[in-house]
N, C-alpha and C positions, 0 to 999 in steps of 0.2 A: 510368569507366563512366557509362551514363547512367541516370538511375536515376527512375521515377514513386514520389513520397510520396502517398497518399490518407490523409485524417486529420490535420490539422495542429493539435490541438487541445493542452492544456497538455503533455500529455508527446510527443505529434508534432509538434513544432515545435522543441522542443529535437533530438528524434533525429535530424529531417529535416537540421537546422544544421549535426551536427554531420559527418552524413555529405557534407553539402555543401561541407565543408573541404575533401575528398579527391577528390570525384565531381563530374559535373556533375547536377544535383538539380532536378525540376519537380514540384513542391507543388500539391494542390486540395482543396479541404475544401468542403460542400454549403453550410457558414455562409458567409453574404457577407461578413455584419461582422466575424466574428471575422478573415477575409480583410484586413478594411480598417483595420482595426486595428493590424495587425501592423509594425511600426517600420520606418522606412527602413533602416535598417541589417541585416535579417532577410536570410543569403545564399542563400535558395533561390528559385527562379525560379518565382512562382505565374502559373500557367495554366489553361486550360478542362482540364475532365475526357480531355476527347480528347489536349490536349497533351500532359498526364500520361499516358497510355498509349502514346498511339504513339512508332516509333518510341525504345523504351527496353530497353534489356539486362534489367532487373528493374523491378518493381510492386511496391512494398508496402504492404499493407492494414492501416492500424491506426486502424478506428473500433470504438467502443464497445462490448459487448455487456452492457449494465447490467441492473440489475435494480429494479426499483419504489426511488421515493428513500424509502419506509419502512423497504426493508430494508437502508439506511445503514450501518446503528451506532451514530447520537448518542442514540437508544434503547433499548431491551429488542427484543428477533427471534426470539428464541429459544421465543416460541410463535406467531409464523405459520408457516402452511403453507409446507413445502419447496419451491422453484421452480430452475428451470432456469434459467441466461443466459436474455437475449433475444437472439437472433440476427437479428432484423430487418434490424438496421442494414448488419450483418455480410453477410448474405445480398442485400443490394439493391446493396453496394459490388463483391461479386465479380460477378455478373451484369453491372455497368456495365463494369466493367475485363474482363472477358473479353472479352465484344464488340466492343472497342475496340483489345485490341492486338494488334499485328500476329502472326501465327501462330508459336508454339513461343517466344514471350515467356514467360518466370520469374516467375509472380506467385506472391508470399510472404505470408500471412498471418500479424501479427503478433498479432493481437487473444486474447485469454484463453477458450479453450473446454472442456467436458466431455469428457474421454475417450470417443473415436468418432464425435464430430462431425462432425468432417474429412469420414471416410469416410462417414459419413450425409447431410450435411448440404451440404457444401464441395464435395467431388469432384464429384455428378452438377451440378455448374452449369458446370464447365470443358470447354468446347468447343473454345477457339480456343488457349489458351496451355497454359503447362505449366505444373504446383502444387507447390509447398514451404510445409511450415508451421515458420515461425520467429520464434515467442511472446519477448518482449523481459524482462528483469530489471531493469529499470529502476523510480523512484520520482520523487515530484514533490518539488523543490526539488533534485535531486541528478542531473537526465536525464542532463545532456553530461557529466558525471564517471563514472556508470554507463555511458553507451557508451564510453567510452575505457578505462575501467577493467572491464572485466565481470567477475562470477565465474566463468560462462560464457556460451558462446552456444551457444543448443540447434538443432538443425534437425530436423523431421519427414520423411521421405519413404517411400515406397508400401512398400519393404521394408526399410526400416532400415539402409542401404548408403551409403556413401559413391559418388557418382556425380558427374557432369560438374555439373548443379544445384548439388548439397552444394559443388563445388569455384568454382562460379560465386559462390556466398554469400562462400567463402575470400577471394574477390577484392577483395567488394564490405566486408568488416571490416578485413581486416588494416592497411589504409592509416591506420585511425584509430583502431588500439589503442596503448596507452601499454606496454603490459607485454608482450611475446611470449610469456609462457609462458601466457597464455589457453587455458582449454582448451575444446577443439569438443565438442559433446554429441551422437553420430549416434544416433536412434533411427526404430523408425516413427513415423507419424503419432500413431497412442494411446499410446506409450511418451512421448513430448516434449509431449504433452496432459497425458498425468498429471504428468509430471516438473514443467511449469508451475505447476499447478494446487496438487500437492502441497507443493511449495515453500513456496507460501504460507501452506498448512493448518502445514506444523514451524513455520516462526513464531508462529504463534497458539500451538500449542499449549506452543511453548518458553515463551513468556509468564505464558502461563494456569498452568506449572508452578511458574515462578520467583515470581508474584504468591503460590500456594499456600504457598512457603515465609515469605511476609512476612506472609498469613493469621495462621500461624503464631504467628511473631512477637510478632504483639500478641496472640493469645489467653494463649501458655503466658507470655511476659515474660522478660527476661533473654536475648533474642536479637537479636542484631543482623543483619541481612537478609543485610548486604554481606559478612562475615565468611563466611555459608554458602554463598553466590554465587561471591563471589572464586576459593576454593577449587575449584569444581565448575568454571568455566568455564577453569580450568587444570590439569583431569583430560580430559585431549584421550587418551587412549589409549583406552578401552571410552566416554567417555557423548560429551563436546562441546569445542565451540572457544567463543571468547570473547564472540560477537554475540549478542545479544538478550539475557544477562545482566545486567541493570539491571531488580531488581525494582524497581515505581511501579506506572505506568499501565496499561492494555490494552492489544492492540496497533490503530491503526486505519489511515484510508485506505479508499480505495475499493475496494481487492483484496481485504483478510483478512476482513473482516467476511463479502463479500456470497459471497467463494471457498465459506465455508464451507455458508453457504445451500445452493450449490448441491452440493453436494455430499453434503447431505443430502436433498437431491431425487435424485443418483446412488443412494445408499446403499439409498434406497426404492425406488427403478426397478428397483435390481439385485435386488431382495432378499437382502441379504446378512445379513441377521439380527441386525445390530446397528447403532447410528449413535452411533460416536463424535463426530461433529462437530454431531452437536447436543449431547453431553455440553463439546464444547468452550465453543458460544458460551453454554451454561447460564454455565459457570465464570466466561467473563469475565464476562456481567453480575452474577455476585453477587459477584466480586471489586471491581467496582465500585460494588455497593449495600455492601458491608462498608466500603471509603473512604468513599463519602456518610455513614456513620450514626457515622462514626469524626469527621468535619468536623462534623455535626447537632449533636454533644454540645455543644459551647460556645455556641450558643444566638444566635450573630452573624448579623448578613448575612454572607452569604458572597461573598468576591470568585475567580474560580479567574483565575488568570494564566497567559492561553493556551488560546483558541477551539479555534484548529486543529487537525486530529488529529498533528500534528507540531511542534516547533517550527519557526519561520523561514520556514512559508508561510502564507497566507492562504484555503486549503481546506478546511471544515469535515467533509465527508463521510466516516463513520466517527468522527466523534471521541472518544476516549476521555472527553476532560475533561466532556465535553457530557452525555454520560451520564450521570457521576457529579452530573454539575448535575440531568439528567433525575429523580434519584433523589432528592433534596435536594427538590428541588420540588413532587414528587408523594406523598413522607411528610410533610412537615410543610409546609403552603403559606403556614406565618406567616414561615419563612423564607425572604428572599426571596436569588436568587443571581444578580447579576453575575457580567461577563467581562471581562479585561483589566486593567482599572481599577476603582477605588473610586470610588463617585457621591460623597461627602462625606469628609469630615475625621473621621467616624466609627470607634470600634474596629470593624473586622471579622473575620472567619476569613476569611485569606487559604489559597488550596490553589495551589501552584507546581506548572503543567503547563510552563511556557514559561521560563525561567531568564532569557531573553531582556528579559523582560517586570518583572522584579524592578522597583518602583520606587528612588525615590533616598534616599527616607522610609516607613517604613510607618507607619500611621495609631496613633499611641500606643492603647497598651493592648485592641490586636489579638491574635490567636493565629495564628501562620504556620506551617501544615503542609509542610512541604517532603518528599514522594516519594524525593528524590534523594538527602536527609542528606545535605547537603553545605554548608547554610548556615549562619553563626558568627554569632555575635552581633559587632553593631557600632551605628556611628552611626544608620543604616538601620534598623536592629530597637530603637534604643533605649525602656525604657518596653513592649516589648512580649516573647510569650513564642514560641520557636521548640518544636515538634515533631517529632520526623525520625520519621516514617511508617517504621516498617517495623524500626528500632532500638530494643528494649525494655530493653538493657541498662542493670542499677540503676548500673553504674559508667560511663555514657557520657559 
């Protein structure tokens, strides 16, 4: 097939690659550099905006719809004002591509929007081509494994029907899915707006639940996190399955945090009478002021290993750890908190976000809280005293 990518940014450029295994593929992003940056070895074929449209079986739209970089997550959010995406971006990419391709063209938006959008926002700009919304489940550090592997692939269309479109999508995945038994998600437009959206909102809140039991934990003593967790995440008949069971950190990233904002902007639009999703983003930051004041006590500098909101990337947006830095910082400002690394040979309180990140020594007569209880004493910890966050049991 031939296929226009608009958006070639960290996670469009992986998607764009991977489909360019199977398809022939012409890439355009408004950034020059990030353009010129991009390695000789990148197999999608970048072009003018025109190139990218014309002349293409399908368009796919996956620029941005963000929202203020205050409402992150490497802070507290959860008392500004509820806001909507921004659709600027969104709204000036379909107008260009519609224009542009030749008539009864597929263009697919994949970008993250509010139930109703679409049809508010989307559809009255399509003039020339024809519209599918097909929002992507993908994450950064993991793109080209999530396109090949998906859990699913959702499609929006005008009534919720599988059609000639929905079967033209069939075309444009199947060649570069790893697993056949992927399943298809046919809904309307607002059914695969929510389904997106909401997605991301059971993550948080699966977290936010799991972090409650490790609250727990250290309040009453004598519990061990992983003991209640384990259990539960292999009661798959009434509650869940095994993902996002590892109480620790919050959950972060550019999606969960900012999903939830908006959605509290929905919540109040609609008047629905309640807003759980501001009860949600309360939880995580005070799951994450109860970590900070849990590191506070031993009185160190604190080093947390592991900026990123994940490990094994270098994107700080949403970060959990940063947070709990955020909070450490702004209760007591004698202590002071590094990332990564220790400045000196100093004991500190170390807080393990990043496993990655373990040094080869820790700084003698440190305290090392590890989230994950999973680290043993050895040459590495000698001289100093390990924590597992979340494990109170007197016989551990």
């Amino acid at each position: 097939m031939k296929v226009g990518f608009i958006g070639l940014g960290k996670l469009g450029q992986d998607a764009a690659s991977v489909l360019a295994e199977k398809h022939e593929v012409t890439g355009y992003d408004i950034n020059t550099k990030l353009l010129n940056d991009l390695g000789a070895d990148f197999n999608v074929n970048i072009g003018s905006l025109d190139d990218t449209c014309k002349n293409k079986d399908v368009v796919l739209i996956a620029v941005q719809t963000p929202h203020d970089p205050k409402y992150g997550g490497e802070t507290p959010t959860s008392h500004l004002e509820s806001k909507d995406f921004d659709y600027t971006h969104l709204i000036q990419a379909v107008k260009d591509v519609d224009e542009r391709v030749d008539e009864g063209t597929l263009i697919a938006v994949i970008s993250t929007v509010l139930p109703g959008t679409v049809r508010r926002e989307i559809l009255p700009l399509i003039k020339n081509g024809k519209f599918i919304y097909n929002p992507y489940l993908i994450a950064q550090g993991t793109v080209k494994w999530d396109m090949r592997h998906p859990e699913m692939i959702m499609i929006g269309t005008s009534t919720g029907e599988k059609d000639k479109d929905v079967e033209m999508l069939y075309d444009l995945y199947d060649p570069i899915l790893e697993k056949q038994t992927t399943r298809y998600e046919i809904g309307t437009w607002e059914e695969i707006e929510a389904l997106k959206v909401f997605y991301n909102t059971f993550i948080t809140a699966k977290l936010c639940l799991v972090n409650m039991i490790q609250d727990v934990a250290m309040k009453v003593g004598n519990i061990n996190v992983d003991v209640v967790t384990n259990a539960l995440k292999h009661s798959t008949q009434r509650i869940m399955g095994p993902s996002y069971m590892m109480a620790g950190f919050g959950d972060g990233g550019a999606c969960h945090p900012r999903d939830n904002i908006a959605l509290r902007h929905m919540a109040k639009r609609l008047n629905l009478g309640y807003d759980l999703f501001d009860s949600i983003m309360k939880v995580r930051e005070q799951q994450a002021y109860n970590m900070a004041r849990y590191v506070m006590q031993y009185q160190m500098p604190v080093v947390i290993l592991g900026k990123a909101f994940k490990p094994g990337i270098d994107q700080t947006i949403g970060s959990p750890s940063m947070l709990v830095g955020w909070y450490i910082e702004n209760l007591d400002d004698s202590i002071k908190v590094y990332y990564d690394q220790a400045p000196d040979d100093g004991a500190h309180t170390y807080l393990i976000h990043d496993k990655g990140l373990i040094p080869k020594q820790f700084n003698p007569g440190s305290c090392i809280i590890d989230p994950y209880r999973t680290l043993k004493h050895s040459d590495a910890t000698k001289h100093c005293v390990i924590k597992h966050y979340g494990n109170t049991r007197t016989n551990k």
